[in-house]
N, CA, C and O atoms as CSV, one atom per row, in Angstrom:
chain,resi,resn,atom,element,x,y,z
A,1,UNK,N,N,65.441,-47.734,-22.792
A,1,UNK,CA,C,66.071,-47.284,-21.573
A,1,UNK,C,C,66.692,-48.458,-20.834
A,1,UNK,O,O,67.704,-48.373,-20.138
A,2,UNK,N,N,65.751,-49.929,-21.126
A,2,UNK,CA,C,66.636,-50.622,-20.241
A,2,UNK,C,C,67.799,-51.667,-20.643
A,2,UNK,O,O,68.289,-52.560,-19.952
A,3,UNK,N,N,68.119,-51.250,-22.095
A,3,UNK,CA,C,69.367,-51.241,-22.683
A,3,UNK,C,C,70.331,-50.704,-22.639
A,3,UNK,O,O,71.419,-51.278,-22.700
A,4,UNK,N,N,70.157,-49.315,-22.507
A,4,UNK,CA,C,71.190,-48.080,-21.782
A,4,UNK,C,C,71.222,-48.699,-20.258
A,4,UNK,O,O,72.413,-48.686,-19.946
A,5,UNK,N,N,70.770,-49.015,-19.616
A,5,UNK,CA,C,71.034,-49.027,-18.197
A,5,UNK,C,C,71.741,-50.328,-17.999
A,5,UNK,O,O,72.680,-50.348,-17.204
A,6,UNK,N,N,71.297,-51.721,-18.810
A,6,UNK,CA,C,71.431,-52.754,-18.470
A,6,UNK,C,C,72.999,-53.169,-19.326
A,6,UNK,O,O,73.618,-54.227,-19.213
A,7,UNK,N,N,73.377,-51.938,-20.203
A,7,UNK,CA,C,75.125,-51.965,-20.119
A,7,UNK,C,C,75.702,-51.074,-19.676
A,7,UNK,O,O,76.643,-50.560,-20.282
A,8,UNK,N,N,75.348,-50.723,-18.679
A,8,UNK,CA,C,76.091,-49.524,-17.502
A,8,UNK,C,C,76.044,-50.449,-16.471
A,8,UNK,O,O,77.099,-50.480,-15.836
A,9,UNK,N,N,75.134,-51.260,-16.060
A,9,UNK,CA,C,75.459,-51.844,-13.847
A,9,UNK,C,C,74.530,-53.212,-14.646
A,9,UNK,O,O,73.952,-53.478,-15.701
A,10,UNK,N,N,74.780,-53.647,-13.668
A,10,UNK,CA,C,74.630,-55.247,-13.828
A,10,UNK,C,C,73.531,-55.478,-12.840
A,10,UNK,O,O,73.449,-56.678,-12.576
A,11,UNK,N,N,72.397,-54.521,-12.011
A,11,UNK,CA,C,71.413,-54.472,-11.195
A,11,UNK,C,C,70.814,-53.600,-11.959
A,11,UNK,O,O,70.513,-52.532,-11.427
A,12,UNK,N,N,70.421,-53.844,-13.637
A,12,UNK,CA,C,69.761,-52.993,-14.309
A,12,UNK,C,C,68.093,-53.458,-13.805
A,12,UNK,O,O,67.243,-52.574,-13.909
A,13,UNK,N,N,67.751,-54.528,-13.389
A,13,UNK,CA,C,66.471,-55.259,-13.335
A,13,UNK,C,C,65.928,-54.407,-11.820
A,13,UNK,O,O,64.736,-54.120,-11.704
A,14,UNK,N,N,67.038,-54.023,-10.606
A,14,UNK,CA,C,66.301,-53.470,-9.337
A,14,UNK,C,C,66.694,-51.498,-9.445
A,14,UNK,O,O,66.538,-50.701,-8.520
A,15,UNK,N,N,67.126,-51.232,-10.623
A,15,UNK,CA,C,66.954,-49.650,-11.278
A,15,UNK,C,C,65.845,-49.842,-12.079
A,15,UNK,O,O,64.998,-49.001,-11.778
A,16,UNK,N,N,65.500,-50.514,-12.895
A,16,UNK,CA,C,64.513,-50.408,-13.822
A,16,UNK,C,C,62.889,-50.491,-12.664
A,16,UNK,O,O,62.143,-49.511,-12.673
A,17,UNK,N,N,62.568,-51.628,-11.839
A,17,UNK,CA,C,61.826,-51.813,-10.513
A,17,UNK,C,C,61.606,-50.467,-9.803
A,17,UNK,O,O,60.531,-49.890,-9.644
A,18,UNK,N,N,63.261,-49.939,-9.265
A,18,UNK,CA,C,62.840,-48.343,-8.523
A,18,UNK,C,C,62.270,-47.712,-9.218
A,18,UNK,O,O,61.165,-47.346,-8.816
A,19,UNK,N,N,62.713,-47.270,-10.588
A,19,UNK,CA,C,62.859,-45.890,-11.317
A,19,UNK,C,C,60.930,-46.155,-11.554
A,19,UNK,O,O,60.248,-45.140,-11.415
A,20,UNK,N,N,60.316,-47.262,-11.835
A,20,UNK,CA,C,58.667,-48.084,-12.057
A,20,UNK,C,C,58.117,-47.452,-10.651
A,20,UNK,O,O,57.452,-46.417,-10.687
A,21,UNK,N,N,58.428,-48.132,-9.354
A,21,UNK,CA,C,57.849,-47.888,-8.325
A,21,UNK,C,C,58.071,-46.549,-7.470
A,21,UNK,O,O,57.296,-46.342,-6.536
A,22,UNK,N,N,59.080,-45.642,-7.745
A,22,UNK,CA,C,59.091,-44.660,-7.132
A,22,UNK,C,C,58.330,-43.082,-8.032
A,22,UNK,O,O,58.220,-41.991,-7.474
A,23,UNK,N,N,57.773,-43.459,-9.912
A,23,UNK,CA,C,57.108,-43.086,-10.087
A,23,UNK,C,C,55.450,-43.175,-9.607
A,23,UNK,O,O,54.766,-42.194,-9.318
A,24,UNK,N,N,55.023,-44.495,-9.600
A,24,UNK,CA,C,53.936,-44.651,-8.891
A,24,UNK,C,C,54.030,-44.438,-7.397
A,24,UNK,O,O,53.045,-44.565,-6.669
A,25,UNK,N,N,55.162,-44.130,-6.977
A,25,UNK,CA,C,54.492,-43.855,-5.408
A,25,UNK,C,C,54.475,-42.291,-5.042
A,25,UNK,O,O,54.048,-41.662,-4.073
A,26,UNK,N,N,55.136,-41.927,-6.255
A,26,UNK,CA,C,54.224,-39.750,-5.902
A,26,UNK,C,C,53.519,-39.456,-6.459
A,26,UNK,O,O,53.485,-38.228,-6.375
A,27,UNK,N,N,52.406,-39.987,-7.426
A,27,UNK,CA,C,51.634,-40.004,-7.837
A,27,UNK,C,C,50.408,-39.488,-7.000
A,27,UNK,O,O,49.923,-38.358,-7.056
A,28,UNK,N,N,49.927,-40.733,-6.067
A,28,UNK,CA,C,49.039,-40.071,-5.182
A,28,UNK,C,C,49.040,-39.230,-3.966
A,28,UNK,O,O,48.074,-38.619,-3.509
A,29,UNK,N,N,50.281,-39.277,-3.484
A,29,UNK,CA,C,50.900,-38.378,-2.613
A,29,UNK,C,C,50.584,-37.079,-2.931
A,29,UNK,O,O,50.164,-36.282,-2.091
A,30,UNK,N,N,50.758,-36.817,-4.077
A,30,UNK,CA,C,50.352,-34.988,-4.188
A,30,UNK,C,C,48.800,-34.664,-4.586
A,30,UNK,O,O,48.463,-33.494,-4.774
A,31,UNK,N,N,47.795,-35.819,-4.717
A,31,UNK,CA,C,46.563,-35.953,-4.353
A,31,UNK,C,C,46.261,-35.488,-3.302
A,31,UNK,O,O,45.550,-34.496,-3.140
A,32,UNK,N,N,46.825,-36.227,-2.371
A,32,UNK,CA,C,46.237,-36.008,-0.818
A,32,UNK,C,C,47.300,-35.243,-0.430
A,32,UNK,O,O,47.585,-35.986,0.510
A,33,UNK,N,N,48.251,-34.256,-0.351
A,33,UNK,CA,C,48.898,-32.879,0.119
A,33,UNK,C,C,47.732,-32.193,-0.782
A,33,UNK,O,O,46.988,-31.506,-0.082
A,34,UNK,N,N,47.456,-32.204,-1.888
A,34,UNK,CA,C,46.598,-30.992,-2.495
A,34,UNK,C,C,45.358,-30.702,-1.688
A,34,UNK,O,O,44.980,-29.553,-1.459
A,35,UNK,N,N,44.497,-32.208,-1.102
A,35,UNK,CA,C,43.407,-32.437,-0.176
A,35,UNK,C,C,43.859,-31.531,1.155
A,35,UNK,O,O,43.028,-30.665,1.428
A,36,UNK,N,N,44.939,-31.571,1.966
A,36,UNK,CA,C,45.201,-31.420,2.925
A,36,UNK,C,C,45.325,-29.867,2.919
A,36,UNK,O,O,44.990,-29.294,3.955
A,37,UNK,N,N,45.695,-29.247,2.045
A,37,UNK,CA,C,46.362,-28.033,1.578
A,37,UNK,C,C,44.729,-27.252,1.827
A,37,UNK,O,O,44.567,-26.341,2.639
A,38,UNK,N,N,44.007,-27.621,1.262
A,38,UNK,CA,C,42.278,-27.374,1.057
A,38,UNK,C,C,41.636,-27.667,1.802
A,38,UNK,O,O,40.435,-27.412,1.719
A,39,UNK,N,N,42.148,-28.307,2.818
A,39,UNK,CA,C,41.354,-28.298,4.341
A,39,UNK,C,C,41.863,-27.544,5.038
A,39,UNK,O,O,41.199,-26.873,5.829
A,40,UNK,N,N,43.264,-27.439,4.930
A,40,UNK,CA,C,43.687,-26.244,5.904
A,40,UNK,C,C,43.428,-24.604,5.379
A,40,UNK,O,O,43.799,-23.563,5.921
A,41,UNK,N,N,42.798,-24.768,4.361
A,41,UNK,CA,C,42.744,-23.128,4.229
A,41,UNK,C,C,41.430,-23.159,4.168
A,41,UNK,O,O,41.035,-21.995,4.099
A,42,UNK,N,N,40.202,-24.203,4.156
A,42,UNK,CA,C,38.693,-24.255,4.628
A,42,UNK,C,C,39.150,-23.427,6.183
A,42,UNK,O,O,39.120,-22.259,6.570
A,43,UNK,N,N,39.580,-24.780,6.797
A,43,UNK,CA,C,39.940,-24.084,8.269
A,43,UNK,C,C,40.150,-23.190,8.439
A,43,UNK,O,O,39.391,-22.841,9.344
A,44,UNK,N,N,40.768,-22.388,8.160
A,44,UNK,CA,C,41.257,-20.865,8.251
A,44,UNK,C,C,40.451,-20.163,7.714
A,44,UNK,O,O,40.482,-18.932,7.748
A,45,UNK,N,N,39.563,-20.883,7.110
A,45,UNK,CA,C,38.185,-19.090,6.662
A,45,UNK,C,C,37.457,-18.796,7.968
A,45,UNK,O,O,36.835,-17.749,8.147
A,46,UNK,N,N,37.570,-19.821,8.920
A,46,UNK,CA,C,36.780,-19.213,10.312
A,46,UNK,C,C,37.633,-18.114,11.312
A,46,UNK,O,O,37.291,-17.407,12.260
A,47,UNK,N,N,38.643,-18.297,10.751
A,47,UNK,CA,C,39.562,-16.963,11.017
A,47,UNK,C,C,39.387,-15.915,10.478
A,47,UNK,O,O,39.100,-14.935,11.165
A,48,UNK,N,N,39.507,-15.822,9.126
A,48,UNK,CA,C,39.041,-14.922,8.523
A,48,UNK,C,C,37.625,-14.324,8.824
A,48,UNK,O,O,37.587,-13.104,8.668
A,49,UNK,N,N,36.626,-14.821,9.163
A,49,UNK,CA,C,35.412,-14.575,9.546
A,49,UNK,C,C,34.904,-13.540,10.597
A,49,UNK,O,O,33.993,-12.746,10.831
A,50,UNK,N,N,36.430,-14.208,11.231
A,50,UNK,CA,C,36.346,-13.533,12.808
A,50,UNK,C,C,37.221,-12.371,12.932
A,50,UNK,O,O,37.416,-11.687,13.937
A,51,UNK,N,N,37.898,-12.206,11.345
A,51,UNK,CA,C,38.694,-10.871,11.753
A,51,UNK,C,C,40.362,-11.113,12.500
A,51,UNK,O,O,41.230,-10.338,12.901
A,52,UNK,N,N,40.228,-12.658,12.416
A,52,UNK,CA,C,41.861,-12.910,13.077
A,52,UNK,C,C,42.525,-13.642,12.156
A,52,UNK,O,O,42.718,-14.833,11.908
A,53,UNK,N,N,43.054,-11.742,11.375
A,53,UNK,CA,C,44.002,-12.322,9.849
A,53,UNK,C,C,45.216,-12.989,10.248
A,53,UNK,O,O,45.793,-13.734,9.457
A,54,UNK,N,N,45.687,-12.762,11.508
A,54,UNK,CA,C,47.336,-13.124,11.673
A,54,UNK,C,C,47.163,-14.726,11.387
A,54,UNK,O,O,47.747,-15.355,10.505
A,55,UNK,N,N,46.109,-15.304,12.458
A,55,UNK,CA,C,45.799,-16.727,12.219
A,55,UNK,C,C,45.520,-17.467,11.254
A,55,UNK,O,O,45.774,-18.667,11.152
A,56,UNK,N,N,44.735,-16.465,10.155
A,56,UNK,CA,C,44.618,-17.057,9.116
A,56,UNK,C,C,45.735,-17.191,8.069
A,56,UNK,O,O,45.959,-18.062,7.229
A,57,UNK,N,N,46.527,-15.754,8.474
A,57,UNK,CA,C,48.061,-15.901,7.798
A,57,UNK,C,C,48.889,-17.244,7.802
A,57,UNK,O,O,49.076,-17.895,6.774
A,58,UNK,N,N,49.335,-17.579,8.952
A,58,UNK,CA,C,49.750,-18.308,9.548
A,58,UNK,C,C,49.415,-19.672,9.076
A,58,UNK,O,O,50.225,-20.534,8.733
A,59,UNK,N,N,47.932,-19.777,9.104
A,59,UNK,CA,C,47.823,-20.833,8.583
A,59,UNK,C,C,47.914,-21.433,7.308
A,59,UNK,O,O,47.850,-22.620,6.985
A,60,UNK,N,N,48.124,-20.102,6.441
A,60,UNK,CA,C,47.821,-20.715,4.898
A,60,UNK,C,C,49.112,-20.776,4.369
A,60,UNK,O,O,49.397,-21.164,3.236
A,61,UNK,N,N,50.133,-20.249,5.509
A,61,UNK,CA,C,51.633,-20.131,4.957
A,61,UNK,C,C,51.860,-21.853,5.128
A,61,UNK,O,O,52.368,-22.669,4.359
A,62,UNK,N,N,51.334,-21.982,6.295
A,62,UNK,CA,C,51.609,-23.190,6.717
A,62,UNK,C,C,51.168,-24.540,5.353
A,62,UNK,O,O,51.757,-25.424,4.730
A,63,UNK,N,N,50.026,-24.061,5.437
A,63,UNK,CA,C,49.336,-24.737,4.221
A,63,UNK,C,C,49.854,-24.572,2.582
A,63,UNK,O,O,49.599,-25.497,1.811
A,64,UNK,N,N,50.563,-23.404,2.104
A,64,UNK,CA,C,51.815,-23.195,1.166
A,64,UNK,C,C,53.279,-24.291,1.687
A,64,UNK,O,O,54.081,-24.603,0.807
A,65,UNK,N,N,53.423,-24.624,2.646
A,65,UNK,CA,C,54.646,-25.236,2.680
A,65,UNK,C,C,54.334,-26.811,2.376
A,65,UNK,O,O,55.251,-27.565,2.051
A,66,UNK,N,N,52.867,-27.301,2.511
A,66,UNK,CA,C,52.216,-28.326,1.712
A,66,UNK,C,C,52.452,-28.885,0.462
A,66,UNK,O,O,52.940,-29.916,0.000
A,67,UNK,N,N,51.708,-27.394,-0.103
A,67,UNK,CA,C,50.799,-27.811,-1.688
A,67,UNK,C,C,50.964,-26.345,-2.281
A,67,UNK,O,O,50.574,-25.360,-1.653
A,68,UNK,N,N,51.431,-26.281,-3.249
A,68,UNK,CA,C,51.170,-24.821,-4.071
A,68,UNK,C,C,50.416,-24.184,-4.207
A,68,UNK,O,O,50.381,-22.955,-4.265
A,69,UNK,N,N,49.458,-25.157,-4.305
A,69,UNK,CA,C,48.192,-24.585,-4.600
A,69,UNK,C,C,47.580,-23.453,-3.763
A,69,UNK,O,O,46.773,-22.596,-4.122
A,70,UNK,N,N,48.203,-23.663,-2.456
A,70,UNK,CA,C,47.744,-23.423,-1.182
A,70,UNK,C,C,47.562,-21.346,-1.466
A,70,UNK,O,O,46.927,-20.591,-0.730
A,71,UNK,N,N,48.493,-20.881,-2.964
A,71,UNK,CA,C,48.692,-19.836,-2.805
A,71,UNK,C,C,47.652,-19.024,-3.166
A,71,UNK,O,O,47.810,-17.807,-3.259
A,72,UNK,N,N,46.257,-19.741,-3.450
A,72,UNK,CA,C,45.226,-18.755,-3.907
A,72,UNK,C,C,44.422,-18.522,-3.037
A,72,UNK,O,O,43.276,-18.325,-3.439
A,73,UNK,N,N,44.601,-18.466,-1.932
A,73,UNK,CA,C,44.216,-18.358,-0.344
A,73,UNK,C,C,44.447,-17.141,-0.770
A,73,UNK,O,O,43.629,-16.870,-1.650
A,74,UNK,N,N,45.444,-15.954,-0.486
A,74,UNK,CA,C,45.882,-15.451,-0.370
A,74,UNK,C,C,45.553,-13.981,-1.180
A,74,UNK,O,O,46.136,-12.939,-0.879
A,75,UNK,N,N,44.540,-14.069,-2.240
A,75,UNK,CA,C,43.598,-13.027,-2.532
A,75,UNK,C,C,42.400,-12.618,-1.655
A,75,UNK,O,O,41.898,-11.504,-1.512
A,76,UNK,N,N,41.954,-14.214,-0.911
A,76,UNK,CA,C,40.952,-13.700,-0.087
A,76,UNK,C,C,41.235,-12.734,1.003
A,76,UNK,O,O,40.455,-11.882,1.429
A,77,UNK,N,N,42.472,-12.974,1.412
A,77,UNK,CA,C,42.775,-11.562,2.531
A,77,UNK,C,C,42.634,-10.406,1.800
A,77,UNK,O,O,41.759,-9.584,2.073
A,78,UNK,N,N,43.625,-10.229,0.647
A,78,UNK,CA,C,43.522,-8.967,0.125
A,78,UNK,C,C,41.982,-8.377,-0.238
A,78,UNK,O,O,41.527,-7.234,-0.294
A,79,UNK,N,N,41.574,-9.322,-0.392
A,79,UNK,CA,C,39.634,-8.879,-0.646
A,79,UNK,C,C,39.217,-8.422,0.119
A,79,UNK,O,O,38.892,-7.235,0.125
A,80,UNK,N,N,39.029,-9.529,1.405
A,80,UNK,CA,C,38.682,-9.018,2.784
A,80,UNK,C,C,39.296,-7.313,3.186
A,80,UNK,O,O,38.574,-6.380,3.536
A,81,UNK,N,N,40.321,-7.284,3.068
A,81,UNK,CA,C,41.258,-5.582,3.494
A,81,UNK,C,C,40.587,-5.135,3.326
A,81,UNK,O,O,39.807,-4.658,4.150
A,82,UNK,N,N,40.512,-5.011,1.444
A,82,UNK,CA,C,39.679,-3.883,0.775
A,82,UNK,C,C,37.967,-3.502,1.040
A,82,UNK,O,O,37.427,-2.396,1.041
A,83,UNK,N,N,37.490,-4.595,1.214
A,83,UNK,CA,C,36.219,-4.200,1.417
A,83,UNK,C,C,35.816,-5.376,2.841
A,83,UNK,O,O,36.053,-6.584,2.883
A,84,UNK,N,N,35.161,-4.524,3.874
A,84,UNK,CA,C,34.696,-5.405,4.966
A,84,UNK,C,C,33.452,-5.632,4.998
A,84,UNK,O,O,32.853,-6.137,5.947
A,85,UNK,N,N,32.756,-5.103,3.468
A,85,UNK,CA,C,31.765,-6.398,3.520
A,85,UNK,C,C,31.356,-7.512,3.012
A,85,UNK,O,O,30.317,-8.167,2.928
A,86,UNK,N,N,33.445,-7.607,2.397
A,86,UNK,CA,C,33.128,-9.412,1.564
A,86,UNK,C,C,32.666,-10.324,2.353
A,86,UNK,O,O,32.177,-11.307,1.795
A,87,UNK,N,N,32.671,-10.295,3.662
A,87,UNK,CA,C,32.648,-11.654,4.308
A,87,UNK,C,C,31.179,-11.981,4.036
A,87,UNK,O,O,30.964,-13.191,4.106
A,88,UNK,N,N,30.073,-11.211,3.735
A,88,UNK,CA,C,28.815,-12.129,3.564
A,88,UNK,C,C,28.658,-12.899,1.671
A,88,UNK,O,O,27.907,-13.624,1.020
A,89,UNK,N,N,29.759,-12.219,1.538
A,89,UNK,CA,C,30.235,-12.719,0.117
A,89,UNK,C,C,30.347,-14.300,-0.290
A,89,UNK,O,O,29.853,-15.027,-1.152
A,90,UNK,N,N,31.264,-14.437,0.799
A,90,UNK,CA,C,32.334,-15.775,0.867
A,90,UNK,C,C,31.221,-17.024,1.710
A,90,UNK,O,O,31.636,-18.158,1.950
């Protein structure tokens, strides 16, 4: 690769540097959004608890605009709907 690059631009040495350091720097970044993503939808089970789905909505959308992950939140409401006595479940 840094033969292809280094006869295309003549700053093949600070492309080869970015293309190195801007892989290692999202690396752990989506570590800690995944962490963050999973605290905010901990947080929001005390909503759920209490029966204040809008809040908990709210929050896990919020927490989807994070981390993807954030989207398996989102059975626990439907659980909760169906039966109101998951919560000693959870």
């Amino acid at each position: 690769m840094s033969k292809l690059i280094s006869r295309q631009d003549k700053y093949h040495l600070i492309i080869m540097s970015l293309f190195i350091f801007l892989y290692f720097y999202r690396g752990p970044f989506g570590q800690i959004r995944q962490a963050l993503s999973m605290v905010m939808f901990l947080y929001s089970l005390t909503y759920l608890m209490n029966k204040e789905y809008g809040k908990y909505l709210i929050i896990n959308i919020l927490s989807l605009t994070i981390h993807s992950t954030a989207i398996m939140s989102f059975p626990f409401l439907i659980f909760i709907w169906r039966s109101e006595n998951a919560i000693s479940y959870i």
